[in-house]
Every structure is written in C-alpha cells, then in structure tokens.
C-alpha positions, 0 to 999 in steps of 0.5 A, a space after each residue: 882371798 878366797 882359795 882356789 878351787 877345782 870348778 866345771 869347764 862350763 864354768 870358765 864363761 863365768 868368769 870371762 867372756 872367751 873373746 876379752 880372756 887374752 884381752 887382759 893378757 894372762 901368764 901362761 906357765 909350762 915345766 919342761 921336766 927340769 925348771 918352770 917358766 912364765 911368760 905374759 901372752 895376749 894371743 890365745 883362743 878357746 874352743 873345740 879341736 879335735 873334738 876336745 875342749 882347747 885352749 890355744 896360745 900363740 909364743 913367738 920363737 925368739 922368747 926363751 919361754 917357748 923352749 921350755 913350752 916345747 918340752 913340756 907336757 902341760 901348761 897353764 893359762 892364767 887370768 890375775 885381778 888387776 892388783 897384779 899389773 906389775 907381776 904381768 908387766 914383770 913376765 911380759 918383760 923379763 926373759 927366763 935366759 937371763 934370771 929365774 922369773 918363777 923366784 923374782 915374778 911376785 907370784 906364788 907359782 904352784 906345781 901341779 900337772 902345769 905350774 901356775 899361780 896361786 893368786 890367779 882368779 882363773 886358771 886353765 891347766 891344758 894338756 898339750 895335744 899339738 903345736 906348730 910354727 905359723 908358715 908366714 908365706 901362708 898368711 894374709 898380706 896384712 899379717 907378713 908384716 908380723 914376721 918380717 924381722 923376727 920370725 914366727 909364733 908357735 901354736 900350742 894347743 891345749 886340751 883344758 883338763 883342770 879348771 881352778 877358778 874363785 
C-alpha cells in the first residue's frame, strides 16, 4: 500500500465525488485532549461556510463519540477501500463506553492535529469552527420522525486544514 501523502484541498474530487463521500460511510475521529475515538458516519457535507472550506458531520446525542468530538479540537473524516468493511461495521457498532475501539477496531490510528487511519485512501483533517444541536421543532414534517425517540444530532463543522490522500 502506497503511503499517504499530504495532497491540494482541490484534490479531494479526485478521489470522490462530494455527494457519494458519506455514501460509503467514512469513520470519523476526535481526541478530547485525554483519549482518541471513532465512530462510522453516513451524514456529512462538504462545501463553503463562512467563507472557508468545510466539512460537516452530523453525531447523534446518544453516541458516546460526540462527548469526546465536543471537546476536541479537531477531527478527521476518513474514506477506507472496501477491504476494510468489517473495521467500519466495527466502528458503526461498537460504543467507546464500553471498550477501547482505537485498540480493538483493525485500524492503525495515527495522532496527528486529529487522529485517523492510517489505511485510509482519503482523509480530511478539520478544524473545528462551530457545532450546534438540530432543533427538531424547526425541521420538516417528514423529518421529526428522526427524533421522536432518541433525540437530535449534533452539527460539527469543520474547516479542512490537511488533506492526506493516496
């Protein structure tokens, strides 16, 4: 495997098209200063806020990821090659609450102003410049139901300071 390399924000549409990115459900990853977590995510954007390049994702209240992507920083966003199914299965699943899934996850997670993974073929290292709770009595009808049981997501965004790609 071909290391990764530091590669132009242009770039990114090399490597994937920006509507199919949460499509193939990156990992995203935050360090709250004291331990790294992971979590699979299928909502997300990428685009211009504030007049800065942003990527945004979107964690539900009841993960215990979003208590350490509250703290932190930084994140990272990360697109693994299909080979790697079971290691996003794995972080969709399983809860940092209860186990350690930066030592149990099959990835090799790298420290760096966010931590990510090292098998990755895209990633985006964001700084984070904002985040907010959904309001559910401010969505669309056919969207409350999303939030009737178990609360809302939280709205992380990003701006994209490192781009590694393959």
């Amino acid at each position: 495997m071909k290391p990764l390399k530091e590669i132009p924000l242009t770039d990114i549409f090399k490597y994937e098209d920006a509507f199919n990115l949460f499509h193939k459900e990156p990992i995203a990853f935050a360090n709250d200063g004291t331990r790294s977590n992971g979590l699979t995510i299928g909502w997300g954007g990428i685009g211009v806020l504030w007049n800065k390049h942003v990527c945004t994702i979107y964690i539900h209240e009841v993960r215990f990821s979003r208590t350490i992507f509250d703290k932190a920083k930084y994140y990272s966003v990360c697109l693994l090659p299909e080979e790697y199914k079971e290691a996003i299965k794995y972080y969709g699943t399983a809860s940092g609450r209860n186990e350690d899934k930066i030592a149990n996850g099959g990835l090799k997670v790298v420290e760096d102003l966010a931590p990510y993974a090292e098998e990755s073929r895209l990633v985006l290292i964001c700084k984070k410049i904002g985040q907010s709770k959904f309001d559910p009595n401010q969505v669309d009808d056919g969207v409350k139901d999303w939030y009737a049981k178990s609360g809302v997501h939280t709205i992380y965004q990003g701006e994209i300071v490192k781009v590694l790609g393959r």
